[in-house]
N, C-alpha and C positions, 0 to 999 in steps of 0.2 A: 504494500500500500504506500501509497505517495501524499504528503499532505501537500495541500497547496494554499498557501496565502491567497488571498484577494484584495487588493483595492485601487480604491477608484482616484484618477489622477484628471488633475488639471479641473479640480471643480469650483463652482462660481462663489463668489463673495456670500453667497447666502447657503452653501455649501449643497447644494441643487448639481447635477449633472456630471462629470467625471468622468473619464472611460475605465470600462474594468479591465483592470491586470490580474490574470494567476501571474505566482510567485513561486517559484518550487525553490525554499530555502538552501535544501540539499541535494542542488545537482548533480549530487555522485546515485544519487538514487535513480536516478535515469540518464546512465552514463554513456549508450548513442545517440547518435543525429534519427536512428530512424524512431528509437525508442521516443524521445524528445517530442517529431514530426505528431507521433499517432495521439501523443497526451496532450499536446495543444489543440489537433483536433478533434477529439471527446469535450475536452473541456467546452473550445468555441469562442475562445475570447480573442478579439479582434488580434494580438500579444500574449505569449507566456512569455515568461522567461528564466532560466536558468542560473542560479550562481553556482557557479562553479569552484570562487574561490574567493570567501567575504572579504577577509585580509585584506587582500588585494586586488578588490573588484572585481575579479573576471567574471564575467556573466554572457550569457548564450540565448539569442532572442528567436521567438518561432509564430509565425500566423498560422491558423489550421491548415497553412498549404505551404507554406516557405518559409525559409531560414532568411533571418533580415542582418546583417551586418553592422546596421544600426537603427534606430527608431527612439523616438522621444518620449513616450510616453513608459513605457517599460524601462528608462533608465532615470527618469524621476521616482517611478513608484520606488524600484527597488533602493534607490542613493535615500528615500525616507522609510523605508523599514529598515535597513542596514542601520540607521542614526547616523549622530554626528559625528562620527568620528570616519565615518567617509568621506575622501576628500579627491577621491579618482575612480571614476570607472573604466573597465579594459572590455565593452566590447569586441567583436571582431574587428570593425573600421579603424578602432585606434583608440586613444588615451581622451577620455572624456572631462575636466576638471569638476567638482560639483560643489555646490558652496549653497548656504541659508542665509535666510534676508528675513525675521520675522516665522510667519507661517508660509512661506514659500519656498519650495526648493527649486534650487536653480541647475544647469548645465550647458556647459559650455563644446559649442561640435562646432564642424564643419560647414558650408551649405553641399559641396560638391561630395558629401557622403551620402547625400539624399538621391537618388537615381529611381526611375521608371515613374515618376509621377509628375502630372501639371497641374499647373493651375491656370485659371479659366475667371476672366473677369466678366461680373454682371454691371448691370447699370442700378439696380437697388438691393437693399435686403430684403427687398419684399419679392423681388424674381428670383433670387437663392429659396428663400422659403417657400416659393412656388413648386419647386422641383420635386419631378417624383423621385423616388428610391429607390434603386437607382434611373438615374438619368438616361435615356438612349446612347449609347455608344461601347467601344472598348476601351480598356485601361483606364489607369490611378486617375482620379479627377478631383481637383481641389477648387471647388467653386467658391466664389467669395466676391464683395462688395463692399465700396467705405459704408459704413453706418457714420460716420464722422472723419472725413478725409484729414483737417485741421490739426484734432487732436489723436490722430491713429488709430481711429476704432474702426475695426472688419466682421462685417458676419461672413462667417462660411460653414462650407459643409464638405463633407469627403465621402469619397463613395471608392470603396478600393477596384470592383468590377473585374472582383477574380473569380470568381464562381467556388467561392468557398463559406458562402454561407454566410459572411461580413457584409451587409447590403449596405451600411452604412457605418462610420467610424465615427464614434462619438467626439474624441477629440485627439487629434493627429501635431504631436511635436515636430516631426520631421517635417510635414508639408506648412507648419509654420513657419519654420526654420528658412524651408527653402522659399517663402512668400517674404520674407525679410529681407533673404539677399539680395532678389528681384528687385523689390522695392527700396533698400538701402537706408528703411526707418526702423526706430521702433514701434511696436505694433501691441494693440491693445486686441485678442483677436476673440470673439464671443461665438463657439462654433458649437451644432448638436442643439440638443435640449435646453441647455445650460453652462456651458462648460466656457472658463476662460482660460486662453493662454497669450503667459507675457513674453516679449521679444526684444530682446537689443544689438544694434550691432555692434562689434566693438574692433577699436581701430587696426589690428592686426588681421582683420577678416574672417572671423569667425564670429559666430554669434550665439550669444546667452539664450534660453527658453526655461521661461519658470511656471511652476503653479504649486495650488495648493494638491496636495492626498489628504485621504481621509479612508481608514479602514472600514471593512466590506464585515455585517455581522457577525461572518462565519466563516470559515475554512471550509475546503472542498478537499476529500480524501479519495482518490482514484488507487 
């Protein structure tokens, strides 16, 4: 039996929305790629992720159908269950820093770790919120709109359109991330149900992505 943590990342000021992460504390408990594969998809969650080695970060990220090399949301949940005294993650892409501000955890990546996904700009937030689930077409879509051009605030929505069962991604670090570089601000971004994520870019080209977690009632034992 595998326990698996849960919880929910990047949720709103009012603590509403979040996307859920499993958590497999003890990644030696499911110690291949294909083992990994089939427990992320039973589970279902848009993200599992693996640590492999808390010490020192290493952790291993799965959608119910692929290995991700990086993703944002599954390296915040786990940098706040780990605590503070994590101060680096080792996904596969590379060395992650992670640092708190308050009730926010932060992480600092790449944009050019982010691959196969775009994004797709609306003329309001009321033509995002229009959208069915998914949208007509193929591949990763990250649709979005200023809600407030000014002072940085975007609605959006993601739609992964892998046929794995994720019709829609609650709230996506990476396709923030990669809406950031694009645009070269920071970014207040209000995506899903609920859910907020914060963005900065910073001068070396790399950019911060924060939010809040908040743990999931229960644990899931497979």
């Amino acid at each position: 039996m595998t326990d698996v943590r849960i919880v929910h990342v990047f949720c709103g000021p009012d603590g509403r929305g979040g996307n859920a992460l499993g958590v497999v504390a003890d990644g030696a408990a499911v110690p291949d790629s294909a083992g990994r594969q089939a427990l992320a998809a039973q589970l279902g969650y848009s993200e599992t992720v693996f640590v492999d080695d808390a010490e020192r970060g290493a952790v291993d990220i799965y959608t119910p159908s692929t290995r991700l090399p990086f993703a944002g949301h599954p390296l915040i949940g786990v940098a706040w269950l780990l605590g503070g005294d994590t101060e680096v993650l080792r996904p596969p892409a590379g060395q992650v820093p992670v640092r708190r501000e308050g009730e926010l955890v932060w992480i600092t990546a790449r944009p050019e770790w982010v691959t196969g996904r775009r994004t797709e700009r609306y003329a309001s937030p009321a033509e995002v919120d229009a959208l069915p689930a998914p949208p007509p077409g193929e591949g990763w879509l990250y649709a979005w709109a200023w809600a407030d051009e000014e002072a940085g605030r975007v609605r959006a929505r993601a739609f992964p359109r892998r046929g794995d069962g994720i019709t829609e991604d609650e709230a996506t670090g990476a396709a923030a991330l990669l809406l950031t570089g694009e645009l070269g601000r920071a970014l207040d971004i209000r995506q899903g149900a609920g859910s907020q994520l914060l963005t900065r870019p910073l001068p070396d080209g790399t950019i911060e992505v924060g939010g809040r977690v908040r743990r999931a009632a229960a644990t899931a034992t497979r």
